[in-house]
N, C-alpha and C positions, 0 to 999 in steps of 0.2 A: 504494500500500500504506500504510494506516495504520500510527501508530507502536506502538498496542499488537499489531497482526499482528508487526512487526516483531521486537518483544519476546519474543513466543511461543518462547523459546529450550530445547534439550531441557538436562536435568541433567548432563549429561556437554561443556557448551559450554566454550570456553575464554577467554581473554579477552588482548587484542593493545591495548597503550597506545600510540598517539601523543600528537602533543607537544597536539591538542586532541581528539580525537575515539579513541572507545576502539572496536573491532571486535570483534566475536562470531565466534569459530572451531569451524563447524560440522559435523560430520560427514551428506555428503549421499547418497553410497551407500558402501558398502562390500562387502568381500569380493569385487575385481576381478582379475581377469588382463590387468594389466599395460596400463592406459589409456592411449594412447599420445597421443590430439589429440581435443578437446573443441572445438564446436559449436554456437553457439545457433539454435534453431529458434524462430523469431520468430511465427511460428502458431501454434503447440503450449505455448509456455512449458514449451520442453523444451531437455537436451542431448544432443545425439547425439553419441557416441564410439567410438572403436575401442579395439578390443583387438587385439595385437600378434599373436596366434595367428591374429585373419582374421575376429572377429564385428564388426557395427555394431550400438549398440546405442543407445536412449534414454532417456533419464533424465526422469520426468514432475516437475518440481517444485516442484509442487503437493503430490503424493500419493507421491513417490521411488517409483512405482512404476519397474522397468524392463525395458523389452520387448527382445527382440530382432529387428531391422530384417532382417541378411541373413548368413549365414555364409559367407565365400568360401570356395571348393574349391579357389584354385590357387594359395595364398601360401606363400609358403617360407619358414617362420620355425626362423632359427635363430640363438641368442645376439641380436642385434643388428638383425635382417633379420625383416620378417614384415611385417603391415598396420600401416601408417607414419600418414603427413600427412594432412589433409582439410578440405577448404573447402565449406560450405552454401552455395548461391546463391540469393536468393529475391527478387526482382526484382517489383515490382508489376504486375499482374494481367498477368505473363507466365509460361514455364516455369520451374518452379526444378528447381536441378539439385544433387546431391551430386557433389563428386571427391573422390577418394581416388588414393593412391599406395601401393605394394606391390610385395615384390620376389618374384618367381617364378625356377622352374626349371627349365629344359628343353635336354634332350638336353646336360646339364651342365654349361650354364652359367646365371649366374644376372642377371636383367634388372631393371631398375626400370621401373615400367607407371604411365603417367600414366590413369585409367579417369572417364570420366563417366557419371553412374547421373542420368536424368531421376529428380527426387524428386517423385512423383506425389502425389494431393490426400489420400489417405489418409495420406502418408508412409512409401513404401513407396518404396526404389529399383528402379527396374528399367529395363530396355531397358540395358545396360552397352556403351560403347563407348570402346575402346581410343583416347586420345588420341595418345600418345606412348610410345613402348619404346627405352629407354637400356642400356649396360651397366649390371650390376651388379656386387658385389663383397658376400664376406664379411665386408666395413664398409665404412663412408665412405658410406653410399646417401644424404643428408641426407633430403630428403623432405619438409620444410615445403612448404604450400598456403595461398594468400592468392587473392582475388579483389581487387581493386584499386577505388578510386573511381570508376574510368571503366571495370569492367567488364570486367577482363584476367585470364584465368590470369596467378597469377604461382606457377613452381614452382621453389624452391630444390633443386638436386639435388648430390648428395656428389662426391667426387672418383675413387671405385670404387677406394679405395689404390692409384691409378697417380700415377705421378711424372713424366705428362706432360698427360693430360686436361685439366687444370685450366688451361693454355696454348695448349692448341691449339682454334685457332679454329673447328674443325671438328667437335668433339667438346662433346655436350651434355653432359658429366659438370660437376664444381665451377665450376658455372655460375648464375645466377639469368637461368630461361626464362621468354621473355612468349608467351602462346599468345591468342585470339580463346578466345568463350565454345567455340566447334564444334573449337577446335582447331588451324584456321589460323594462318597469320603472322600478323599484325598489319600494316598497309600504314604503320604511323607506327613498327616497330622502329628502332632504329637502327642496325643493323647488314641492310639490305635485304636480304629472302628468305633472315633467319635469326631462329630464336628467342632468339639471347640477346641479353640486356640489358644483361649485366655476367660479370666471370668474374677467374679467380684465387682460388679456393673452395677449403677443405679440404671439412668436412663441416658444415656448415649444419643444425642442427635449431631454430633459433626464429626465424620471421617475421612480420611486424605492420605495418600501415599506420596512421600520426597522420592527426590530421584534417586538420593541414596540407597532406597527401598526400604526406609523405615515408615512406618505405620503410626498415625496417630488420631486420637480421638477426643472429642468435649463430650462431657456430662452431667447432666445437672444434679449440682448435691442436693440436700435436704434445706434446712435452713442457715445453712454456712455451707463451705467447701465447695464450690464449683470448679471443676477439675478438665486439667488438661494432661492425655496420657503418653507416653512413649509405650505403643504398645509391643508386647514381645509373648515369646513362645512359652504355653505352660508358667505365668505369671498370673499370682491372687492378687487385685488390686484393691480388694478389705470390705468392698462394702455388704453387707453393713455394718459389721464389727467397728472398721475405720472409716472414718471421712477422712477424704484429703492428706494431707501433711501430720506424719506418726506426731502428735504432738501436744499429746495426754497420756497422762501413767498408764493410765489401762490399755491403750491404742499401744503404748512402748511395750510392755509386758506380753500384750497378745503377737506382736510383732517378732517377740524376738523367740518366742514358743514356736507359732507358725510362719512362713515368711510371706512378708505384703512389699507390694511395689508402690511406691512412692509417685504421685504425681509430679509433674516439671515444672508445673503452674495451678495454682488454686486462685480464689477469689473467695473473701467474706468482707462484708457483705456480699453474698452472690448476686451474680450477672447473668443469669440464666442465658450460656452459650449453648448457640446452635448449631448453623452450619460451621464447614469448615475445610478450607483449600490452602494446598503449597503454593508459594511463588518461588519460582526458581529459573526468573527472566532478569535480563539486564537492561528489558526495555526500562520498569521502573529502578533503579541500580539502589535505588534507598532501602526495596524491600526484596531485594533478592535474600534467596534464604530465610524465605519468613513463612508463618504462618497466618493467614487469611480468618479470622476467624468472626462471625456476625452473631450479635448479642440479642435474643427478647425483652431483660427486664433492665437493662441499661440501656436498650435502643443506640447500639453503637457498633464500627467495625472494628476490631484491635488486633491493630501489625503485632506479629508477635515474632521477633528477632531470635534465632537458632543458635545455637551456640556453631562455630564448624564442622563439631564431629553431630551434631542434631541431637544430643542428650539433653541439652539446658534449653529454658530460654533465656536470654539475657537481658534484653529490654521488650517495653511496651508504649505500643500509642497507642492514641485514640482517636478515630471520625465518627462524625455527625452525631455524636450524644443528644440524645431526646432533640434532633435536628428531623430525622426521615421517618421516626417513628420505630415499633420492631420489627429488626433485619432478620432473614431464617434462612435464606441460604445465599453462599457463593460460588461464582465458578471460575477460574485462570483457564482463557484459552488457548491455543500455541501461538497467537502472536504477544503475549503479553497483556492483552487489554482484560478487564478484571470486571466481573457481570457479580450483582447479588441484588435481594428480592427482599421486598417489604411483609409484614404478616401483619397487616393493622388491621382487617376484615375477618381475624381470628378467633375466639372467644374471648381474650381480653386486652381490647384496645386500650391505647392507653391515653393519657388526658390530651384533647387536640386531634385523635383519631378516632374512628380513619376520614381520611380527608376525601375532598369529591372524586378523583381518580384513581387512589387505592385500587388495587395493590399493582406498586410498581417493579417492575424491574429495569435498574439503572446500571450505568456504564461506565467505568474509570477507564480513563487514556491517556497517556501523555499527549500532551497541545506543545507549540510554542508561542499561543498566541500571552499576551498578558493581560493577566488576570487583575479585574477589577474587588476589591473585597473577597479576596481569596479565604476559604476555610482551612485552617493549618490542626494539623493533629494536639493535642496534648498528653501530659502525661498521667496516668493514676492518681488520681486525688490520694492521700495516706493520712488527712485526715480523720482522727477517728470521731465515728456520731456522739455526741455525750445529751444533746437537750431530748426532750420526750418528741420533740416535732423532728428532729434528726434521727433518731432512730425508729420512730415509726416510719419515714421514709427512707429509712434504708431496708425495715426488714417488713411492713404490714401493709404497704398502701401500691405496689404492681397487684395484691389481690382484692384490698379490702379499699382501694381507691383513696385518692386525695381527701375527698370530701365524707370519708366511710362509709359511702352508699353503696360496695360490697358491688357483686357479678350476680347476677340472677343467675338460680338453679348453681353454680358453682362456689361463690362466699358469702358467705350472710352478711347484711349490713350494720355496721356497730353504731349509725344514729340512731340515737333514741331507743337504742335496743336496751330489754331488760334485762339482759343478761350485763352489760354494761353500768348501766345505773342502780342494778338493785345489790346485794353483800358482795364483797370484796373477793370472797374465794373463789365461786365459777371462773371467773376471766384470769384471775392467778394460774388457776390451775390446768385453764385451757394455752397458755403463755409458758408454764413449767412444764407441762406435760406432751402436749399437744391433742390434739381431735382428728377424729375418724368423720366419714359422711354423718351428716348430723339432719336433724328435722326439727326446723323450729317454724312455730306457729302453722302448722301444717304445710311448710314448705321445705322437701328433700334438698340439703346441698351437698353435691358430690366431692366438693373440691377438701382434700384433707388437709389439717394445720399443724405443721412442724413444732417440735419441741424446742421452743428458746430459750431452755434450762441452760444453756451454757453462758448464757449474759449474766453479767452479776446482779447479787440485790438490786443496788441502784438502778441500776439500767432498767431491768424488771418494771419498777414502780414506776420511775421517770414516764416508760412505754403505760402504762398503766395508766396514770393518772393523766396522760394527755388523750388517752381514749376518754376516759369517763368526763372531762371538762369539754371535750371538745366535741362537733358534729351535732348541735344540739342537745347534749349530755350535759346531766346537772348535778354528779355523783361528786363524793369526795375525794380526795387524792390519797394515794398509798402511800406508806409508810415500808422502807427497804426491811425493817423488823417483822414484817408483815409478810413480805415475801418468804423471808426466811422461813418464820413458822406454817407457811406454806408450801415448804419445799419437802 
C-alpha cells in the first residue's frame, strides 16, 4: 500500500501520538450487535466476525462492505453466553476451515460447543461438525480460539462458575484444550489421551500466539486479580485455590505443597480483560513485541511490553480509557494495521453507552499526516482508592452502576434498597462474604457478588457507608469495629 493510499483518511479520523510514530483512528464498520472475535481472511482482504446473538459476518476492507456468512439457529444468548470465540484456518493449497465456539440449550441445560465449518472457496461455511461439547454455565464459558504454529486447536474454555472444574482432571471446563485440526487428541498432548494442556482457569476471554511460539492468555479474576498468563505444558495456574500473584500465607503454603504458575501481569482493582493479540511488526516500532490486549470494565486498550525472551512484561500503556466505551476484541493483520471492537450493546453498558452507532469496529494505522489534539497513551494510575466514593468505583459501580441503579435481571439496585438502609449486617456480610443469584422483591438476579473480604476494616465500612448515604439512602454509616465483628 502506498503512503498516499495510506493517507486517504475520512474527516471524522482521530489521531493517537506515540513517542515516534502518530496513528490514525478509524472508524471501519459501525452500527454492530455486539462483535465478539474478529478474523483475518487472508484471500479476501476481509474480516470475519461474530456477533454474540449467533451471525458471522464479513467485513470487505477495501469497500466496508458487509455481508453476512451464516446465522446460527441454536445459540443461546443470554447476558454473557451466545456466539463466543473463533479461529480462520487457511493452510496452503489445503482445506480451510472456520471454528467457532457457542453456548447452547437443551433440555435445560446449557453447553459450550467446540463446531468446525469447512470454509469453502467462495467463503461460505458449511458442512458444521461438532468438535467438542462441555458444560456450560450462565458465565465463566471463556471461549477464546487460536490455531497454533504447528496447526493445533487450541481452545480456552471458562470455569462454568463451578468451584471444582477448574481442578479436576477430568473435566474440560477452566482449562486450555489442545485438539488435532479433525478434533482428535493430539499423540504429542501431555497429558496422554486427554485434551488438556494446562488448567487452573477462571474465565479466559483473550488468547494469542508470538512468533516465538509462546502462548498467552487474559482472564478474568474474581474481585481482585485479573490475570495475564504465559501459558505452558502440564502447568496449574491455582484457581481457585490462588488468585493471581502467590501473595498470601495460605496461597504460599499451598504453592509450595503443590506447584502453581504464576501470572506475568495481574491487575487489582480488576480491568476485566478481554480480547487479546501479538504485535510483532515494525510498522508501529513502539509496540513491536507487545501484547495487544482490550479491557471491559476499564474500557481501555493496554500495550503490554514483552520482556525479549516473552516471560515478563515490562511496561504498560494505556488508550482510550472510558474514551470508546468497552473494547472485547483485537486483531494485528500482516500488514501491521491493528482492528478491535467495541461491546457497548452488551448486557452492561457503561455510563455514556452505547452511543447511536455502537458497536464499532475501529482501525489503528500509522498516518504521516499531523495530528491535530492527538490522544497519547498513559500510564497505570498506582494510586491506591482510600475514600468510600473511590472504592466503590473501583470495585461496585461496572455492576451496580454510578448512580446504584444496578442491571436489570443481573444486579440489584442499592437505591433505596432495604437491604441497604435497614441493620448493618446483610450488606457486611454480603461485602465479607459474597452472594450467589439472589431474589429480591420477587425479582431473580443472576449476576453473583465476589467476596471483598480481602479489603481491610476501613475500607469495608468506608465502601459501606457510602452505599447507605448515598443513591437516595438514608442509613447510618459503619463503624471499621463493626466490620470486624462481622467478619
Amino acid at each position: 500500500m502506498s503512503c498516499k493510499d495510506r493517507e486517504r483518511l475520512p474527516e471524522n479520523a482521530e489521531f493517537v501520538k506515540l513517542d515516534k510514530t502518530t496513528l490514525a483512528l478509524t472508524i471501519e464498520a459501525d452500527s454492530l450487535e455486539v462483535p465478539w472475535d474478529l478474523q483475518y481472511d487472508t484471500h479476501r482482504n476481509a474480516i470475519v466476525f461474530t456477533e454474540i446473538a449467533g451471525s458471522i459476518k464479513r467485513l470487505d476492507l477495501k469497500t466496508q462492505q458487509i455481508d453476512t456468512l451464516i446465522q446460527l439457529t441454536d445459540v443461546y444468548h443470554k447476558r454473557t453466553l451466545g456466539l463466543l470465540g473463533m479461529a480462520l484456518y487457511q493452510p496452503k493449497n489445503e482445506q480451510a476451515y472456520l471454528f467457532i465456539s457457542y453456548t447452547s440449550l437443551r433440555q435445560g441445560s446449557i453447553y459450550s460447543n467446540l463446531v468446525r465449518y469447512e470454509y469453502a472457496e467462495d467463503g461460505q461455511p458449511i458442512n458444521p461438525k461438532v468438535l467438542l461439547q462441555i458444560p456450560g454455565s450462565t458465565g465463566h464459558n471463556g471461549s477464546r480460539i487460536i490455531i497454533s504454529q504447528d496447526s493445533k486447536i487450541i481452545w480456552a474454555t471458562g470455569d462454568a462458575a463451578s468451584d471444582t472444574f477448574a481442578q479436576d482432571s477430568t473435566a474440560m471446563n477452566g482449562k486450555i484444550l489442545r485438539l488435532n485440526i479433525d478434533g482428535s487428541i493430539p499423540y504429542d498432548n501431555p497429558i496422554p489421551k486427554s485434551y488438556i494442556y494446562a488448567w487452573g482457569f477462571r474465565n479466559m476471554q483473550g488468547l494469542t500466539q508470538a512468533s516465538s511460539g509462546k502462548i498467552y492468555a487474559s482472564e478474568h479474576g474474581d474481585a481482585i486479580e485479573d490475570e495475564v498468563n504465559w501459558i505452558q505444558p502440564l502447568r496449574n495456574y491455582g484457581w481457585p485455590q490462588i488468585e493471581g500473584m502467590h501473595d498470601t500465607d495460605q496461597e504460599l503454603i499451598l504453592a509450595r505443597k503443590s506447584p502453581r504458575t504464576e501470572p506475568i501481569r495481574s491487575w487489582t482493582p480488576v480491568i476485566a480483560p478481554a480480547g487479546l493479540a501479538y504485535y510483532g511488526h515494525t510498522e508501529i516500532p513502539e509496540w513491536n513485541n507487545t501484547l495487544l490486549l482490550t479491557t471491559l470494565k476499564s474500557q481501555s486498550l493496554r500495550i503490554l511490553k514483552l520482556s525479549t525472551d516473552g516471560t515478563q512484561i515490562i511496561d504498560e500503556q494505556i488508550l482510550f480509557a472510558d474514551y470508546l466505551g468497552r473494547l472485547r476484541s483485537v486483531l494485528v493483520v500482516p500488514n501491521g494495521d491493528v482492528y478491535f471492537s467495541t461491546s457497548n450493546r452488551d448486557w452492561n453498558p457503561q455510563p455514556g453507552f452505547p452511543r447511536d452507532k455502537d458497536d464499532v469496529i475501529y482501525r489503528l494505522r500509522p498516518t504521516e499526516k499531523v495530528a491535530k489534539s492527538p490522544i497519547f497513551p498513559t500510564k497505570p494510575d498506582t494510586k491506591l482508592a482510600k475514600t468510600g466514593k473511590e472504592l466503590y468505583k473501583a470495585y461496585c459501580e461496572s455492576c451496580h452502576k454510578e448512580k446504584g441503579e444496578g442491571v436489570p435481571s443481573s444486579f440489584p439496585p442499592l437505591s433505596k434498597s432495604a437491604m441497604v438502609n435497614g441493620p448493618e449486617k446483610p450488606l457486611l456480610k454480603a461485602l465479607l462474604n459474597g452472594l450467589s443469584a439472589q431474589q429480591i422483591n420477587g425479582i431473580k438476579y443472576e449476576g453473583a457478588m465476589p467476596s471483598f473480604g480481602f479489603l481491610k476494616n476501613e475500607e469495608i465500612a468506608s465502601i459501606a457507608t457510602y452505599i447507605r448515604t448515598q443513591f437516595g439512602n438514608q442509613a447510618s454509616a459503619v463503624q471499621a469495629t463493626t466490620v470486624q465483628s462481622n467478619r
